[in-house]
DRENSE-187430 format. One record per residue: residue number from 1; residue in one letter; chain; x, y, z of N, C-alpha, C in turn. Coordinates in Angstrom, 1 decimal. Layout:
+-----+--------+--------+--------+--------+--------+--------+--------+--------+--------+--------+--------+
| num | residu | chaine |    nc1 |    nc2 |    nc3 |   cac1 |   cac2 |   cac3 |    cc1 |    cc2 |    cc3 |
+-----+--------+--------+--------+--------+--------+--------+--------+--------+--------+--------+--------+
| NUM |      a |      A |      X |      Y |      Z |      X |      Y |      Z |      X |      Y |      Z |
...
+-----+--------+--------+--------+--------+--------+--------+--------+--------+--------+--------+--------+
! end
This chain:
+-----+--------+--------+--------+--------+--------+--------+--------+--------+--------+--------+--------+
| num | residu | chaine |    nc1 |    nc2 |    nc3 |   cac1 |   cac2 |   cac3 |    cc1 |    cc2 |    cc3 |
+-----+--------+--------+--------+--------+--------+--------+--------+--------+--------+--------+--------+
|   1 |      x |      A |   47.1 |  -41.3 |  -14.0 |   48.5 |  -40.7 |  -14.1 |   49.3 |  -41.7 |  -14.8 |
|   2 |      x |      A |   50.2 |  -41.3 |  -15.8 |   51.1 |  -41.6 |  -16.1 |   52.4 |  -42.5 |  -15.9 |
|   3 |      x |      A |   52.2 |  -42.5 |  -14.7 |   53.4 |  -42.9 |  -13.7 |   54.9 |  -41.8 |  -13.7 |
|   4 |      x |      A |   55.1 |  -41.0 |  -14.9 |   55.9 |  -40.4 |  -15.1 |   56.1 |  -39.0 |  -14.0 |
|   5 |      x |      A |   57.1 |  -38.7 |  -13.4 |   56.6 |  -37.8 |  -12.2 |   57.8 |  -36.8 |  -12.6 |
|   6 |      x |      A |   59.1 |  -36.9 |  -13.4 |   59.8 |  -35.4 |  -13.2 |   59.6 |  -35.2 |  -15.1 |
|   7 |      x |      A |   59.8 |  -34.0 |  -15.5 |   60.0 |  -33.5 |  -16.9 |   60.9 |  -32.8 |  -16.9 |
|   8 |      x |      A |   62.2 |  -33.2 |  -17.8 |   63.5 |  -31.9 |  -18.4 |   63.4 |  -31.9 |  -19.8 |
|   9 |      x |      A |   63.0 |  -30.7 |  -20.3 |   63.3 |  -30.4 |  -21.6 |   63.5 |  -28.9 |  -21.7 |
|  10 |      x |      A |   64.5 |  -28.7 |  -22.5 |   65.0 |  -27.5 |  -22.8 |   64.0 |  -26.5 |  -23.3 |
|  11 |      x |      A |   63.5 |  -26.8 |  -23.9 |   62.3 |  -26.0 |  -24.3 |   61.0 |  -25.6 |  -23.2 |
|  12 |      x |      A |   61.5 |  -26.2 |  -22.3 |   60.0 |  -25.8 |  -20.9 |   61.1 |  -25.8 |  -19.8 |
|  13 |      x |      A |   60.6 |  -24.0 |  -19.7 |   61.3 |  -23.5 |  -18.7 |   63.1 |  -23.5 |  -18.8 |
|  14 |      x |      A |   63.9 |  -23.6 |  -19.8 |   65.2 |  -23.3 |  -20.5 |   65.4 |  -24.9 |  -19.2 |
|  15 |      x |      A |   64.9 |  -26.0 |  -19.6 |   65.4 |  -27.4 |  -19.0 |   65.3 |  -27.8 |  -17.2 |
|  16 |      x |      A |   64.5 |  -26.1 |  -16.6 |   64.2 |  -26.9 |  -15.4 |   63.4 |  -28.0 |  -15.1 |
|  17 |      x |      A |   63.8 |  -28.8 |  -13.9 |   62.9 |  -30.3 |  -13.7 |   61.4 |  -29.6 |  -13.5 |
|  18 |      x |      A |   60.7 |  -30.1 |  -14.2 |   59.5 |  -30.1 |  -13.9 |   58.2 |  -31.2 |  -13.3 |
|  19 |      x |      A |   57.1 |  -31.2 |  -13.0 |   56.2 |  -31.9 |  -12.9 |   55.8 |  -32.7 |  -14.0 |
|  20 |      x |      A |   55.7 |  -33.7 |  -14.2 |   55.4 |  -34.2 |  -15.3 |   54.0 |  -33.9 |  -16.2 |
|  21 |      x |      A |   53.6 |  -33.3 |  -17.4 |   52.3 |  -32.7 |  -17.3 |   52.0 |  -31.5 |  -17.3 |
|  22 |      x |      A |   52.9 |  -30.3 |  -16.4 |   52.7 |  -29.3 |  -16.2 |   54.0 |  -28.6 |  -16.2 |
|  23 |      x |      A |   53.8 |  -27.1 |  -16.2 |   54.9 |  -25.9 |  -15.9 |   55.5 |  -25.8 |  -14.7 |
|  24 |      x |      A |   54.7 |  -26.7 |  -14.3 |   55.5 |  -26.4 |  -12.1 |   56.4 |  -26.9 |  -12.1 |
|  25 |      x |      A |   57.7 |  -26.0 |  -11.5 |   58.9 |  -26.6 |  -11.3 |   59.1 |  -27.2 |  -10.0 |
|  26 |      x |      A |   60.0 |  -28.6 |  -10.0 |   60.1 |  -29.4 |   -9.3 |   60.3 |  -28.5 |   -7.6 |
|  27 |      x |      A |   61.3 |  -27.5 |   -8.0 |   61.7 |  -26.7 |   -6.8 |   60.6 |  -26.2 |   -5.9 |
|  28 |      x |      A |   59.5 |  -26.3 |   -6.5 |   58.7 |  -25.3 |   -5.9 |   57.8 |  -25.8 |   -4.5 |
|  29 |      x |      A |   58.2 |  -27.5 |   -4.8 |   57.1 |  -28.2 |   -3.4 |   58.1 |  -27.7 |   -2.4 |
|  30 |      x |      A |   59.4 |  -28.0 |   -3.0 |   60.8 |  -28.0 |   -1.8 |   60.8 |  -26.8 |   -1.2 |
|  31 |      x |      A |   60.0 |  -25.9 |   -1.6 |   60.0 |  -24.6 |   -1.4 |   59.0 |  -24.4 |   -0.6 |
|  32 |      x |      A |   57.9 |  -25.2 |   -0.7 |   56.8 |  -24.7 |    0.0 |   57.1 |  -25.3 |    1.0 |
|  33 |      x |      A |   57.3 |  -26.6 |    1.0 |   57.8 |  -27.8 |    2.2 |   58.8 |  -26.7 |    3.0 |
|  34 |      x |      A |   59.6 |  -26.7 |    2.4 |   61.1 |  -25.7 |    3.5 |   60.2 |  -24.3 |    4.4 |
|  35 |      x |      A |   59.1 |  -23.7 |    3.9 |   58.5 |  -22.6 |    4.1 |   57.6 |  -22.5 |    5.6 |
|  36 |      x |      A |   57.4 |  -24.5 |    5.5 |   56.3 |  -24.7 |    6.4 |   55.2 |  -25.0 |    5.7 |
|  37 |      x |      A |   54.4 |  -24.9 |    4.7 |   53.0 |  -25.2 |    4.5 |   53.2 |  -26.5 |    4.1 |
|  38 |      x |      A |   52.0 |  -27.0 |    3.8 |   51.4 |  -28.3 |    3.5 |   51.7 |  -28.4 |    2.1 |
|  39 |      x |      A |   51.6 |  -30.1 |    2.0 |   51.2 |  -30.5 |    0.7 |   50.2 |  -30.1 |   -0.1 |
|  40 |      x |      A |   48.8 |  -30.1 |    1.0 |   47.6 |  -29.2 |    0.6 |   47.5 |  -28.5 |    0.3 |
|  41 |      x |      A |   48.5 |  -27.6 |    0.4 |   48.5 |  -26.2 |    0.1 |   49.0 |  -25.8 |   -1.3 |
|  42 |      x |      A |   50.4 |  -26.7 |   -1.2 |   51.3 |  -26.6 |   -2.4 |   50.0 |  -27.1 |   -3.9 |
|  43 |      x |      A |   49.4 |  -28.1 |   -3.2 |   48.6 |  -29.1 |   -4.4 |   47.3 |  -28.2 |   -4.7 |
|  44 |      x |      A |   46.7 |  -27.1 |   -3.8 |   45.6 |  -26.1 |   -3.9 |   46.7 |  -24.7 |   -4.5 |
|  45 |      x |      A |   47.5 |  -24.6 |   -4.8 |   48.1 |  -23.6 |   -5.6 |   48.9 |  -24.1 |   -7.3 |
|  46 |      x |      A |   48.8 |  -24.9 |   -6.9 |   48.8 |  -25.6 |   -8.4 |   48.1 |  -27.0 |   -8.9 |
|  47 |      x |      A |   47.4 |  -26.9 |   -9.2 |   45.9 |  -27.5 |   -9.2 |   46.5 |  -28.5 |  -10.2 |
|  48 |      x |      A |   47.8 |  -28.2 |  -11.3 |   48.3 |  -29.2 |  -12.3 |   48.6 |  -30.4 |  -12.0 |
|  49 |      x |      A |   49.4 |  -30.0 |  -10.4 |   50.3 |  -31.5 |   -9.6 |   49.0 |  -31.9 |   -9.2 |
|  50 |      x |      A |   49.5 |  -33.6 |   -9.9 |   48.6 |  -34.4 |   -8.7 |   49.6 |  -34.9 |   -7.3 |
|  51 |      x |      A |   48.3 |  -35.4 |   -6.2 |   49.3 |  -35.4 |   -5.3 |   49.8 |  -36.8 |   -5.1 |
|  52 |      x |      A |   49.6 |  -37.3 |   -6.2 |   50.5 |  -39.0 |   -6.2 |   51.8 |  -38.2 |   -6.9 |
|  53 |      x |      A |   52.2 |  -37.5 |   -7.8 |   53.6 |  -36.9 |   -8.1 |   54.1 |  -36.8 |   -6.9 |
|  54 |      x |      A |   53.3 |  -36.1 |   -6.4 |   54.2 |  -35.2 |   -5.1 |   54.6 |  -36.5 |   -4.0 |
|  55 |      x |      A |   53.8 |  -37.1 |   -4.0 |   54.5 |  -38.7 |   -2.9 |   55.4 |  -39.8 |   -3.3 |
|  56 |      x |      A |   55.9 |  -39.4 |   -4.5 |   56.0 |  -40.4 |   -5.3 |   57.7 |  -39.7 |   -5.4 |
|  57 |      x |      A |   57.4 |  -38.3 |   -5.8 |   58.3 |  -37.6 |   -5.9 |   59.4 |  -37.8 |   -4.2 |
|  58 |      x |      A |   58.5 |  -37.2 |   -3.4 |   59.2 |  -37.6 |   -1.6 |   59.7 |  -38.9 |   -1.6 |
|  59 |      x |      A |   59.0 |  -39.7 |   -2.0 |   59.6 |  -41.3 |   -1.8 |   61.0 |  -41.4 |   -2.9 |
|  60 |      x |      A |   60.8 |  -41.0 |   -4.0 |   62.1 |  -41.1 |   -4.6 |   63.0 |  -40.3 |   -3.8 |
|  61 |      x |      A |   63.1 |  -39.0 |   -3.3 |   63.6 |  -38.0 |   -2.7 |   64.8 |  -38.9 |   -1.4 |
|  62 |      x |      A |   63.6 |  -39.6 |   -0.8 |   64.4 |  -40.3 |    0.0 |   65.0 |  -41.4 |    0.2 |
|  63 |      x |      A |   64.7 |  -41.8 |   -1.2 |   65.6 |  -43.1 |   -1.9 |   66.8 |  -42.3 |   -2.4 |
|  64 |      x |      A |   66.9 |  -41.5 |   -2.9 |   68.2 |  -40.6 |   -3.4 |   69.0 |  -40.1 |   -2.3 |
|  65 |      x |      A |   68.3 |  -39.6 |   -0.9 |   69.2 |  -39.3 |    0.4 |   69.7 |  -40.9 |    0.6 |
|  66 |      x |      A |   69.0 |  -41.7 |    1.1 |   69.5 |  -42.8 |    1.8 |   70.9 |  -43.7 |    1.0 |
|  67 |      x |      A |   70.6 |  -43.5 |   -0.1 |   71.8 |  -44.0 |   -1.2 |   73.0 |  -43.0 |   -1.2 |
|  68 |      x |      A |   72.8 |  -41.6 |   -1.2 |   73.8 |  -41.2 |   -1.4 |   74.3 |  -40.8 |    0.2 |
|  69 |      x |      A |   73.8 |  -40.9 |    1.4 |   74.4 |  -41.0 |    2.5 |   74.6 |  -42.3 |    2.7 |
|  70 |      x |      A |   74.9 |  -43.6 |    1.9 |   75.4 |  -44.9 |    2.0 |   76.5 |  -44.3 |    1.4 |
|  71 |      x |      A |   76.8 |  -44.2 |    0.3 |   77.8 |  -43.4 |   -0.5 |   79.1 |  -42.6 |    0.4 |
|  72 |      x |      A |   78.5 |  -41.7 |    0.8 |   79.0 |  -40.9 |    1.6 |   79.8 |  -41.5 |    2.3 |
|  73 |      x |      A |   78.9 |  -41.9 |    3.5 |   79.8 |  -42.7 |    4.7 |   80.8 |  -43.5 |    4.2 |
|  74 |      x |      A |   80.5 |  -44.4 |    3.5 |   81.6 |  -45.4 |    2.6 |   83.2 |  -44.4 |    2.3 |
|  75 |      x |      A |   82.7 |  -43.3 |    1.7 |   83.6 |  -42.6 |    2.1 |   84.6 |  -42.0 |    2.9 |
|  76 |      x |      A |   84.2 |  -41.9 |    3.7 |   84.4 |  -41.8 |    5.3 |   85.3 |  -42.5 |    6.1 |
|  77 |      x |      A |   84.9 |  -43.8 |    5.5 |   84.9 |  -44.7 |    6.7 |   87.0 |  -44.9 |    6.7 |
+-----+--------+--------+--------+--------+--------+--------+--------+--------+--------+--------+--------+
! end
């Protein structure tokens, strides 16, 4: 792997975030995740993602909550 885990280009998919590599849009784990199923699942329905994107992708995910709920509160306070 690449190390590269999101793709935006206007030309794939009119600029939605994608998997890096593939046509799968980023929305679509958050979708399966929100639904209830597994990663296994999401990663056996699209055979393109590997499943280091997808942990890599969660780990950023929660580096972007934790920052911008530092953010937040700061605001707040």
């Amino acid at each position: 792997m690449s190390g590269k885990i999101i793709h935006i280009d206007p030309e794939i998919l009119g600029g939605t975030p994608v998997f890096f590599g593939t046509r799968v849009p980023i929305k679509n784990l958050f979708d399966y995740l929100e639904t209830g199923d597994s990663i296994e699942t999401f990663l056996n329905d699209f055979e393109g993602v590997q499943k280091e994107q997808v942990i890599k992708l969660l780990e950023m995910s929660q580096k972007l909550i934790e920052t911008s709920t530092n953010i937040l509160n700061e605001n707040f306070a």
